[in-house]
VMD Tcl script that builds the backbone (N, CA, C; Angstrom):
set m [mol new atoms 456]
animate dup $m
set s [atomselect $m all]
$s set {name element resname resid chain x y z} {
  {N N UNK 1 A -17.478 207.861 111.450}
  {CA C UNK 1 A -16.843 206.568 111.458}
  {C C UNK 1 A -15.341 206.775 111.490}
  {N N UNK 2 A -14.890 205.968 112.455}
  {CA C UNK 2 A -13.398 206.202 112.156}
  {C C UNK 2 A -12.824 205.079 111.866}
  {N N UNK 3 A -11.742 205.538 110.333}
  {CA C UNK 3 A -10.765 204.363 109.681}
  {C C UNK 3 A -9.873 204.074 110.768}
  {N N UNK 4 A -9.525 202.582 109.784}
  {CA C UNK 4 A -8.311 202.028 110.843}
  {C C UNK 4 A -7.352 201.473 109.652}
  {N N UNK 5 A -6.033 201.838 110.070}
  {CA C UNK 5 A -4.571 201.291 108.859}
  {C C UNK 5 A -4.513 200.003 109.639}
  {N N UNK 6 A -4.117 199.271 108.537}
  {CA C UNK 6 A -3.706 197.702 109.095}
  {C C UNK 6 A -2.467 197.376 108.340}
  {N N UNK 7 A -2.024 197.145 109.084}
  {CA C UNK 7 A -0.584 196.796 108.325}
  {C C UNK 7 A 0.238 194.974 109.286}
  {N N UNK 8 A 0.426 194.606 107.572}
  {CA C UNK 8 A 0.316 192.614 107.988}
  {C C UNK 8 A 1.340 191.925 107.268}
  {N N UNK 9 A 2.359 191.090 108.234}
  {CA C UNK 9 A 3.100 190.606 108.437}
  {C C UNK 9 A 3.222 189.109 108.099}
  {N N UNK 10 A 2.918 188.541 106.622}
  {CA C UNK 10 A 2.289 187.176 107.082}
  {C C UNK 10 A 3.901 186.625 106.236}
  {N N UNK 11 A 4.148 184.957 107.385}
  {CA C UNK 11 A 4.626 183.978 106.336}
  {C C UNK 11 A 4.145 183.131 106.737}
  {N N UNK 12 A 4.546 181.818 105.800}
  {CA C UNK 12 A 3.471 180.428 105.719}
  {C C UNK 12 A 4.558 179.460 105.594}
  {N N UNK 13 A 4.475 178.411 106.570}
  {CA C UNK 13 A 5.671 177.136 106.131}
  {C C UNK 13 A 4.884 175.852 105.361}
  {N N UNK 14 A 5.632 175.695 104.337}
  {CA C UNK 14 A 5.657 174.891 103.850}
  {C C UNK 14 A 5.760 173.454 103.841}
  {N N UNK 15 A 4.966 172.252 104.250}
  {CA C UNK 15 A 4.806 170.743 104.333}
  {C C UNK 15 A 6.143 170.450 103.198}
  {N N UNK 16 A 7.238 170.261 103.646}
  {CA C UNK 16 A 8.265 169.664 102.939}
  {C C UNK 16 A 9.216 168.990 103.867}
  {N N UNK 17 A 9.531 167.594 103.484}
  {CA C UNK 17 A 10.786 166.911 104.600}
  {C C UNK 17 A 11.778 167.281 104.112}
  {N N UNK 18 A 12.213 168.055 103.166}
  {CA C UNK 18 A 13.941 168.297 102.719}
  {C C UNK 18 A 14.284 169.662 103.305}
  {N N UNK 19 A 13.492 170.703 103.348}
  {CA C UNK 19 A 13.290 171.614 103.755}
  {C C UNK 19 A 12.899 172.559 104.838}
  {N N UNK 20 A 13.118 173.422 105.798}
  {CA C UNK 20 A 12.249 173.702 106.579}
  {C C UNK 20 A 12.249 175.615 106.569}
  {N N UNK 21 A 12.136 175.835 105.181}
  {CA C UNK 21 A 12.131 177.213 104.699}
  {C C UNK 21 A 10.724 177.934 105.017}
  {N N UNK 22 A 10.868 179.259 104.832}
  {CA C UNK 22 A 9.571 180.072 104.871}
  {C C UNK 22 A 9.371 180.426 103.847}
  {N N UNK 23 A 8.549 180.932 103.546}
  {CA C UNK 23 A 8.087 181.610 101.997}
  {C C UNK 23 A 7.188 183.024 102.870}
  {N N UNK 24 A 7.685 184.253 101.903}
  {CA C UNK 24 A 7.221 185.561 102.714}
  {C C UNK 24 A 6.488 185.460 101.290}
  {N N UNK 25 A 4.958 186.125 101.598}
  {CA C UNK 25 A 3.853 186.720 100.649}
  {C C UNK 25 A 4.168 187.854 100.577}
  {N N UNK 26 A 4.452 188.533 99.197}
  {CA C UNK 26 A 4.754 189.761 98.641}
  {C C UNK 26 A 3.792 190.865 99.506}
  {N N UNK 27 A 3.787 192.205 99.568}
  {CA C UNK 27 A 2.940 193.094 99.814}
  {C C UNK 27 A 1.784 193.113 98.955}
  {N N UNK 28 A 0.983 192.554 98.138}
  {CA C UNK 28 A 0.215 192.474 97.817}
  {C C UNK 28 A -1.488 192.909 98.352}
  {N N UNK 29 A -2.889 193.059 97.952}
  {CA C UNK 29 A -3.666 192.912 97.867}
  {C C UNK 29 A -4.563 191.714 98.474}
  {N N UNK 30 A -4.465 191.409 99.567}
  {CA C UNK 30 A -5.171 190.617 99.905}
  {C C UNK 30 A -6.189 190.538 100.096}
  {N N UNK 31 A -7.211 189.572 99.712}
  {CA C UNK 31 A -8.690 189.745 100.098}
  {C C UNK 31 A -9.193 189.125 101.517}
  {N N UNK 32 A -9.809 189.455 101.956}
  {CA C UNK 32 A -10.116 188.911 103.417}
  {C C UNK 32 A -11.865 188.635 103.571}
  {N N UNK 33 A -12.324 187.718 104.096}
  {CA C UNK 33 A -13.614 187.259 104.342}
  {C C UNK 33 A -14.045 188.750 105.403}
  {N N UNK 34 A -15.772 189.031 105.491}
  {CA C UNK 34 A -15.766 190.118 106.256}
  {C C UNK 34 A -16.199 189.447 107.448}
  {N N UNK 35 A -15.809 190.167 108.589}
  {CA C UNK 35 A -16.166 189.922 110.336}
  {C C UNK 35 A -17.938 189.974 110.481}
  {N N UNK 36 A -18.121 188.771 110.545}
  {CA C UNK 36 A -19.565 189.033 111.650}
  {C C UNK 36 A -19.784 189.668 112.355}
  {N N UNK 37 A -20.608 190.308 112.761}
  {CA C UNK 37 A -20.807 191.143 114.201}
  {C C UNK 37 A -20.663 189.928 115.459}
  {N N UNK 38 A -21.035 188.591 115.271}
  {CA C UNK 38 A -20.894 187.632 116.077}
  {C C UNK 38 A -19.118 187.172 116.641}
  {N N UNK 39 A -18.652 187.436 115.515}
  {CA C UNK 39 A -16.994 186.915 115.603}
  {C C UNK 39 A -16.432 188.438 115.199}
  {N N UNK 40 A -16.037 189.313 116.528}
  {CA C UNK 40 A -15.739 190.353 116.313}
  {C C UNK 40 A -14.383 190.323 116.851}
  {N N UNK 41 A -13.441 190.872 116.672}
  {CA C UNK 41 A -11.997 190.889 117.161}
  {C C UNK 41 A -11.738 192.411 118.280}
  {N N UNK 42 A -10.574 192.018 118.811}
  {CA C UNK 42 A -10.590 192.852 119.863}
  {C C UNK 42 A -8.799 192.715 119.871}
  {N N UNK 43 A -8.466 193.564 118.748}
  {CA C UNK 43 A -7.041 193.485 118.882}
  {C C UNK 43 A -6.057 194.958 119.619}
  {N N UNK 44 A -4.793 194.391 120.494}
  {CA C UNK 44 A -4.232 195.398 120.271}
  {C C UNK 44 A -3.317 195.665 119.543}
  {N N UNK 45 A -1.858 196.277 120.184}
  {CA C UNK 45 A -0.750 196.753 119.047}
  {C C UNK 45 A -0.580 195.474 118.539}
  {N N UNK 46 A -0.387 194.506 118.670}
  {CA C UNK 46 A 0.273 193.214 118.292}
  {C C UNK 46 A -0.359 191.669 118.539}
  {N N UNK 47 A -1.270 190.773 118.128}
  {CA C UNK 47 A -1.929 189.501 118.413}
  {C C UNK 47 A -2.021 189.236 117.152}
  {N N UNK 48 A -2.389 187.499 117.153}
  {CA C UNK 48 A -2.332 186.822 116.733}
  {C C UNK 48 A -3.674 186.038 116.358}
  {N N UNK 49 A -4.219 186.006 115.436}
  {CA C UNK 49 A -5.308 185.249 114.867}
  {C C UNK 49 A -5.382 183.759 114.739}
  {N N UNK 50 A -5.709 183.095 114.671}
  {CA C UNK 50 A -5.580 181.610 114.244}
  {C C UNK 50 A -7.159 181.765 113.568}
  {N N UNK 51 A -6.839 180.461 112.499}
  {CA C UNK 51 A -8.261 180.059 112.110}
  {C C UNK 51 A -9.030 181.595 110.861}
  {N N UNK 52 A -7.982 182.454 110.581}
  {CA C UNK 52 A -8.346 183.301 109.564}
  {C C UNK 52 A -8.865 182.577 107.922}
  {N N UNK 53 A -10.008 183.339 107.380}
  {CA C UNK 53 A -10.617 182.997 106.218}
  {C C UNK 53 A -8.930 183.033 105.239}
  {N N UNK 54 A -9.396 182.789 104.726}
  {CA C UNK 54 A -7.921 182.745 103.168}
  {C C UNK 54 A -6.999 184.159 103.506}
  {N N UNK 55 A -6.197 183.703 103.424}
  {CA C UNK 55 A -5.259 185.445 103.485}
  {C C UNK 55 A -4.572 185.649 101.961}
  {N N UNK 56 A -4.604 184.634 101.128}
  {CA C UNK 56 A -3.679 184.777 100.026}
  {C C UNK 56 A -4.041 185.504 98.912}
  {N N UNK 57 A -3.614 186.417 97.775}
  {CA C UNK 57 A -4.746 186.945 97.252}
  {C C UNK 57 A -5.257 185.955 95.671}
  {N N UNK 58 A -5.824 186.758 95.082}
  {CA C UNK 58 A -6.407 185.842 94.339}
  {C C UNK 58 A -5.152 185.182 93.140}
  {N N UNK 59 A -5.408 183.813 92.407}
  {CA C UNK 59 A -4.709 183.533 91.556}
  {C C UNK 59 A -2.981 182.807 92.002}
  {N N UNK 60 A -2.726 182.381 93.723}
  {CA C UNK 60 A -1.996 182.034 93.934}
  {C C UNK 60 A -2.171 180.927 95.206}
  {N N UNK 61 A -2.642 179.871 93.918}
  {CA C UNK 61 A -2.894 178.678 94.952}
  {C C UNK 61 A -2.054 177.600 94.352}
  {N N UNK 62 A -0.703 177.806 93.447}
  {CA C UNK 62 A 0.622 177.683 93.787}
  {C C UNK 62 A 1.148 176.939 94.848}
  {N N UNK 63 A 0.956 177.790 96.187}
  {CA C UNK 63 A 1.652 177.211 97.427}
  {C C UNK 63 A 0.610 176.684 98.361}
  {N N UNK 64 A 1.450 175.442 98.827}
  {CA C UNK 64 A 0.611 174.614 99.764}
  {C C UNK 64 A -0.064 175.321 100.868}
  {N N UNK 65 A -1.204 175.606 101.347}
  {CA C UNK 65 A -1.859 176.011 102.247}
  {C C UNK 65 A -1.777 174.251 103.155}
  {N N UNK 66 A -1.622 175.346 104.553}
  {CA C UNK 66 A -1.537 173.778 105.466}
  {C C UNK 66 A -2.958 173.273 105.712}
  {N N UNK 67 A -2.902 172.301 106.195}
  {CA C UNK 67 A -4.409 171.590 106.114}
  {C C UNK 67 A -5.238 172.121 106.952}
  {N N UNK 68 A -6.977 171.927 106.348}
  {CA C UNK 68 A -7.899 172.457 107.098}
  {C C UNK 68 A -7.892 172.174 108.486}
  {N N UNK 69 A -7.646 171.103 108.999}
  {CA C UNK 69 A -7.828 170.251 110.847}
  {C C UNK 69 A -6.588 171.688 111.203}
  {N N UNK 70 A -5.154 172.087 110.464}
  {CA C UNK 70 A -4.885 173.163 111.438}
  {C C UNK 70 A -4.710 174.419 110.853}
  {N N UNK 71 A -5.486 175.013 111.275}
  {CA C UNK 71 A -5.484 176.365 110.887}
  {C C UNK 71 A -4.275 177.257 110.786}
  {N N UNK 72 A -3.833 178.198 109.697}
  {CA C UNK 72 A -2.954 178.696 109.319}
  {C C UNK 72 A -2.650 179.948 110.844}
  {N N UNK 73 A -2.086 180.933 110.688}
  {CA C UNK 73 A -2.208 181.907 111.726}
  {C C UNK 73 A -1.630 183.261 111.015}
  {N N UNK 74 A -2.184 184.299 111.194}
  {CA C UNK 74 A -1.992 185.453 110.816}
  {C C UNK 74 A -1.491 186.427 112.191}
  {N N UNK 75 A -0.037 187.399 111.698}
  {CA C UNK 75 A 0.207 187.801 112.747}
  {C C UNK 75 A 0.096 189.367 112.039}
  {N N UNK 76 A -1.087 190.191 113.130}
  {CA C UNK 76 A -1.180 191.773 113.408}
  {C C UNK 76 A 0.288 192.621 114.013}
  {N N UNK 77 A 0.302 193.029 113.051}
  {CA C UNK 77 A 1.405 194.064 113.226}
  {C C UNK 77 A 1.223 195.428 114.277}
  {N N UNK 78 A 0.424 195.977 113.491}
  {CA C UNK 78 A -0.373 197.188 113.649}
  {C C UNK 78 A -1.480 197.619 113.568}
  {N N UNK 79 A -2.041 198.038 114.647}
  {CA C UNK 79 A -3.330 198.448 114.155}
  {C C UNK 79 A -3.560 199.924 114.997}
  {N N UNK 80 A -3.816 200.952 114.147}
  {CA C UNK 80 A -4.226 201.870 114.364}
  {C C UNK 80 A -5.236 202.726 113.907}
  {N N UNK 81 A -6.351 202.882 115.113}
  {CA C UNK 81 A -7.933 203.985 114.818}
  {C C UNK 81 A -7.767 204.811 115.735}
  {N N UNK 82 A -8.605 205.811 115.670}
  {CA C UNK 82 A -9.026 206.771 116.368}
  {C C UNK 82 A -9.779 206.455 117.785}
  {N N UNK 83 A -8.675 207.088 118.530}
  {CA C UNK 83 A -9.632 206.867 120.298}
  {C C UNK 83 A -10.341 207.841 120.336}
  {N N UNK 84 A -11.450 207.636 120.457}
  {CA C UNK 84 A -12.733 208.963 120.738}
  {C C UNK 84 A -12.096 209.643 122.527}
  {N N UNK 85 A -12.303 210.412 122.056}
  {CA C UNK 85 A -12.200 211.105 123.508}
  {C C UNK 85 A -13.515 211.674 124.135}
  {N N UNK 86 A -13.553 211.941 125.759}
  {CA C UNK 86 A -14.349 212.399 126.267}
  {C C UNK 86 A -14.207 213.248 126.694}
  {N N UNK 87 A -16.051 214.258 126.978}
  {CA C UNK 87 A -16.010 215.739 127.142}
  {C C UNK 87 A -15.899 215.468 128.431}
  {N N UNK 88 A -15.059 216.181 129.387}
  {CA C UNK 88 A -14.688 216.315 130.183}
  {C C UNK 88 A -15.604 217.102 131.127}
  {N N UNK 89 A -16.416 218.048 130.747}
  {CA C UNK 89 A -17.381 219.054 131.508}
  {C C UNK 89 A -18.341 217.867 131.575}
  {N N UNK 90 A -18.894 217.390 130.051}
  {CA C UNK 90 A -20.038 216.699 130.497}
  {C C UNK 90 A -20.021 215.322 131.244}
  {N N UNK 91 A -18.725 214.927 131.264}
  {CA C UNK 91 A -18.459 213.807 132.315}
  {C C UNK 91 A -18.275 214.219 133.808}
  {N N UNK 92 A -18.759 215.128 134.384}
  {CA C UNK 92 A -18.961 216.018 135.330}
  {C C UNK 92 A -20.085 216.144 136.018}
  {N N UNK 93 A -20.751 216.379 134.563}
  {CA C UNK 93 A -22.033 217.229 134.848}
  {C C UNK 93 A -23.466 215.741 134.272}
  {N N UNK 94 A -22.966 214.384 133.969}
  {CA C UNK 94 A -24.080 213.081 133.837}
  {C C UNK 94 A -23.047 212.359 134.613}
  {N N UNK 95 A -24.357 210.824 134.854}
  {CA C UNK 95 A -23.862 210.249 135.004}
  {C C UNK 95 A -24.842 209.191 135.014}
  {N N UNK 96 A -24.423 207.875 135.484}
  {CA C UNK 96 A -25.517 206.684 134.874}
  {C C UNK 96 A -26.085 206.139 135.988}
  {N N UNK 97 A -27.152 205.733 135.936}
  {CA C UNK 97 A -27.712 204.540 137.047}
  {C C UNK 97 A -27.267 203.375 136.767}
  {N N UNK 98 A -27.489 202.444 137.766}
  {CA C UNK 98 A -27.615 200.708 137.894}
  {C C UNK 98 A -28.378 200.205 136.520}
  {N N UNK 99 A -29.496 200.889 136.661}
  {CA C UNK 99 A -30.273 200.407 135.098}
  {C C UNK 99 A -29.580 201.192 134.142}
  {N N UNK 100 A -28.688 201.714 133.783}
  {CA C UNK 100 A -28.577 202.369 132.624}
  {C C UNK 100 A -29.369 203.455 132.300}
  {N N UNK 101 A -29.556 204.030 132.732}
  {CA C UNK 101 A -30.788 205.234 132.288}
  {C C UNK 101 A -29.513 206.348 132.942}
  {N N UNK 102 A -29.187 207.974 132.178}
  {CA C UNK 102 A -28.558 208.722 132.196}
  {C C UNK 102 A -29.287 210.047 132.912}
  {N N UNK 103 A -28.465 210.297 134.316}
  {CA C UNK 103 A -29.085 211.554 135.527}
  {C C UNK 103 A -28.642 212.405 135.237}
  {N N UNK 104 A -28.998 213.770 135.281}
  {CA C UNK 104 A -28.496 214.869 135.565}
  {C C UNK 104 A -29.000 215.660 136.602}
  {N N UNK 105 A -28.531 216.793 137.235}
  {CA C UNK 105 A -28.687 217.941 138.215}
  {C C UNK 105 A -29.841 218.416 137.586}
  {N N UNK 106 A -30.268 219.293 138.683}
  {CA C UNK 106 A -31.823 220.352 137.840}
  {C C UNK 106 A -31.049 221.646 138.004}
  {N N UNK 107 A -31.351 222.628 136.977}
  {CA C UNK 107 A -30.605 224.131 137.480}
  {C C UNK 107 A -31.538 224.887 138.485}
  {N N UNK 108 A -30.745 225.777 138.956}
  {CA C UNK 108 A -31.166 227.075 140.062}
  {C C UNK 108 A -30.829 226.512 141.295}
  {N N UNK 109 A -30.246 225.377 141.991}
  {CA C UNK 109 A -29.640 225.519 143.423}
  {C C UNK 109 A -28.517 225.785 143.354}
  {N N UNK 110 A -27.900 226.592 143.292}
  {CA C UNK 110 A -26.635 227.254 143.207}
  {C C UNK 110 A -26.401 228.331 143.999}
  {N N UNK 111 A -27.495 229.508 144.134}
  {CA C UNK 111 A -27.398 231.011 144.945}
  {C C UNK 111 A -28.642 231.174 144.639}
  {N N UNK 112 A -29.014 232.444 145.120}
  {CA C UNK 112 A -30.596 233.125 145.553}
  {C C UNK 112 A -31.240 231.957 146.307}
  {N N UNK 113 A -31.223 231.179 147.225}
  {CA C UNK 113 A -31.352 230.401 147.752}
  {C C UNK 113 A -32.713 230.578 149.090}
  {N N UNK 114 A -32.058 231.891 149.588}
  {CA C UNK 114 A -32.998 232.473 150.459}
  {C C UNK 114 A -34.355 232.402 150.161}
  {N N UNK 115 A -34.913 232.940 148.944}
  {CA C UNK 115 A -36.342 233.402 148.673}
  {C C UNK 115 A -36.660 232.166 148.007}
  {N N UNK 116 A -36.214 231.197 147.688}
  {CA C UNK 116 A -36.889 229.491 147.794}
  {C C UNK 116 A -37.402 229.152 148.621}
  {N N UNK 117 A -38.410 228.541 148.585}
  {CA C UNK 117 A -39.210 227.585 149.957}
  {C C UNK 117 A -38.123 226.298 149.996}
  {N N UNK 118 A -38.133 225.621 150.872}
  {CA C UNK 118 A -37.987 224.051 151.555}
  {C C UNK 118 A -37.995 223.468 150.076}
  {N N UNK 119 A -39.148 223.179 149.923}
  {CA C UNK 119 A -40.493 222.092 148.826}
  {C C UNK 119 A -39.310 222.589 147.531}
  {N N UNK 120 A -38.897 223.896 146.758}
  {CA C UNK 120 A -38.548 223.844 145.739}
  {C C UNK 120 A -37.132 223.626 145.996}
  {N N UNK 121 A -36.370 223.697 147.062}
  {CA C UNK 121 A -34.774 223.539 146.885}
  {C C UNK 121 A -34.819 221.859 147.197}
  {N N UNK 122 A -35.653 221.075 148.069}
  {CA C UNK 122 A -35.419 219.794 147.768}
  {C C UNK 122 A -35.725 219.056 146.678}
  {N N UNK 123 A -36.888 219.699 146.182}
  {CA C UNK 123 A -37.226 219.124 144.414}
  {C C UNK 123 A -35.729 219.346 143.300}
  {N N UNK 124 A -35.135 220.589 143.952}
  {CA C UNK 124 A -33.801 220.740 142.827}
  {C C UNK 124 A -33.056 219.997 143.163}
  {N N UNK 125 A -32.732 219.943 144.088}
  {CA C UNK 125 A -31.473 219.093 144.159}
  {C C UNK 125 A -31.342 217.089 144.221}
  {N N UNK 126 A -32.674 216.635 143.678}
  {CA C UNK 126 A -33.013 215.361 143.028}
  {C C UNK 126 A -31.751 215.539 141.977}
  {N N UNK 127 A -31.984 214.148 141.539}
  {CA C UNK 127 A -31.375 214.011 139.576}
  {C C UNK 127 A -32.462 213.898 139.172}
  {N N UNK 128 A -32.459 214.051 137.657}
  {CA C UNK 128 A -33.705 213.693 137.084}
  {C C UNK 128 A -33.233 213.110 135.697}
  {N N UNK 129 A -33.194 212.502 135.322}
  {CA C UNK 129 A -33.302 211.642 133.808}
  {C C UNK 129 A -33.391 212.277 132.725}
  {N N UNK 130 A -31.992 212.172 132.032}
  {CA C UNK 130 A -31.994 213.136 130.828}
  {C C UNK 130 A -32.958 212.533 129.766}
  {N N UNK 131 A -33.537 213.497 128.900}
  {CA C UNK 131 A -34.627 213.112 128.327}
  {C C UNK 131 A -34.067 212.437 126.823}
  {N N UNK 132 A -35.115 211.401 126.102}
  {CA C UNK 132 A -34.366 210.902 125.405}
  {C C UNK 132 A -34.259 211.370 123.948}
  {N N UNK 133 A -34.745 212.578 123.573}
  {CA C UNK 133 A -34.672 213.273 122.554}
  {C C UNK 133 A -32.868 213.747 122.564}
  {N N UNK 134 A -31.984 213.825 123.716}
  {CA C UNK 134 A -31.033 214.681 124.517}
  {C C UNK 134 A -29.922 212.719 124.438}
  {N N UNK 135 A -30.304 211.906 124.713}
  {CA C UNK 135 A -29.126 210.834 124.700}
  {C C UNK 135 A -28.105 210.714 123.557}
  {N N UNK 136 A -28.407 211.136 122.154}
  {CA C UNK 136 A -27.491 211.208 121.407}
  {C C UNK 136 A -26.342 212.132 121.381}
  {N N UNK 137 A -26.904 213.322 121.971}
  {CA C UNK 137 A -25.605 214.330 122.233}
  {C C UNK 137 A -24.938 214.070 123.655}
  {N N UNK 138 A -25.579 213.315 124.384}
  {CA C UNK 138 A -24.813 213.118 125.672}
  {C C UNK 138 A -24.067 211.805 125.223}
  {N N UNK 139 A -24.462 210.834 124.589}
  {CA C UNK 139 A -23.474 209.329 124.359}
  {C C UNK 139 A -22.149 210.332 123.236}
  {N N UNK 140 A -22.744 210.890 122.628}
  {CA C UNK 140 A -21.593 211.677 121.391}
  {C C UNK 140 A -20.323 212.221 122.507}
  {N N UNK 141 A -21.145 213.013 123.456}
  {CA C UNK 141 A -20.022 213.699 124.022}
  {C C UNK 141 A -19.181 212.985 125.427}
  {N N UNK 142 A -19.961 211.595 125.739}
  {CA C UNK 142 A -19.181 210.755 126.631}
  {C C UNK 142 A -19.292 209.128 125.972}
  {N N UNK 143 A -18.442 209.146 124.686}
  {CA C UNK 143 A -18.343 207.653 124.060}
  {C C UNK 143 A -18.284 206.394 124.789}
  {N N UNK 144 A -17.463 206.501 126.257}
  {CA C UNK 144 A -17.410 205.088 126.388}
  {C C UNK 144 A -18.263 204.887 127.891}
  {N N UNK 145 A -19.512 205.761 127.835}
  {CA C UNK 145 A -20.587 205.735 129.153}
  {C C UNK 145 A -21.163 204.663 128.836}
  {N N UNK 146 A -21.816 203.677 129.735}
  {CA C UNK 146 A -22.282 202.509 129.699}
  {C C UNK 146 A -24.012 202.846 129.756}
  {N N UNK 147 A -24.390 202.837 128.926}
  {CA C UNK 147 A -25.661 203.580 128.982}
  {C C UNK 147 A -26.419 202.471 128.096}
  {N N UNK 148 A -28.024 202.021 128.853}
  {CA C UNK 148 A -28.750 201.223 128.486}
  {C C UNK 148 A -29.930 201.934 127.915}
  {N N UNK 149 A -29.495 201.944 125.982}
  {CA C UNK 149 A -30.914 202.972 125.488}
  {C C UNK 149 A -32.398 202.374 125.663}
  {N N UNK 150 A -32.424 200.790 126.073}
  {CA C UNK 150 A -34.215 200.530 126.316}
  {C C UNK 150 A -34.172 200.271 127.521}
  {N N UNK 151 A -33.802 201.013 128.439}
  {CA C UNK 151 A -34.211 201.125 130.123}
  {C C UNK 151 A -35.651 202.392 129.820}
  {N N UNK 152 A -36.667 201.698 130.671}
  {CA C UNK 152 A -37.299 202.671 131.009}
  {C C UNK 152 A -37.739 202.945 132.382}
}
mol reanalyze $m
mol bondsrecalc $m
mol representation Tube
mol addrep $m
């Protein structure tokens, strides 16, 4: 699993007619509602949320939160995880079908070629479907292959 640092930038204006000040929230502890798998975010270096669960932390309801009809907005500073990288040989050596199902080469057409019949050098040089005991080390070693695990 790879962590991710978040680092957050929030201020909140305040419903006042004499005024049109900000109020900055200390570095504090904030608690945050957790992400659905349904409502998943897709941030980069820098966006903007609207409609975030509570950002304030506990014990400071003090300051006016603006009203429910408009949602407050939280602005992402930073966000940084780990980019998986890919194996480079084995992105070479697979590759995917239309259905999602993962091909590879058969070995031995390479040389000694001569003392093959017809029948076995065209059987090699098919793809044939990596087997699925074998998909976890091939998705491990090419993370962002588009590969459909219930194709059969």
């Amino acid at each position: 699993m790879a962590s991710a640092t978040l680092i957050l930038s929030v201020s909140l204006r305040l419903p006042s007619s004499s005024s049109s000040s900000s109020v900055r929230v200390p570095n504090d502890v904030a608690q945050f509602s957790p992400f659905s798998r349904a409502c998943s975010l897709k941030l980069s270096s820098s966006c903007n949320i609207s409609g975030f669960a509570p950002i304030l932390p506990l014990g400071r309801s003090a300051l006016n939160s603006p009203s429910p009809s408009q949602p407050s907005s939280l602005t992402v500073v930073s966000v940084k995880g780990y980019k998986m990288k890919t194996h480079k040989a084995s992105a070479k050596r697979f590759r995917v079908t239309g259905r999602g199902k993962i091909v590879r080469r058969r070995a031995g057409k390479q040389h000694l070629l001569a003392k093959k019949n017809t029948k076995r050098k065209l059987r090699l040089s098919k793809m044939h479907p990596v087997s699925r005991s074998d998909y976890d080390n091939v998705i491990g070693a090419l993370p962002y292959l588009k590969v459909n695990r219930h194709a059969k």
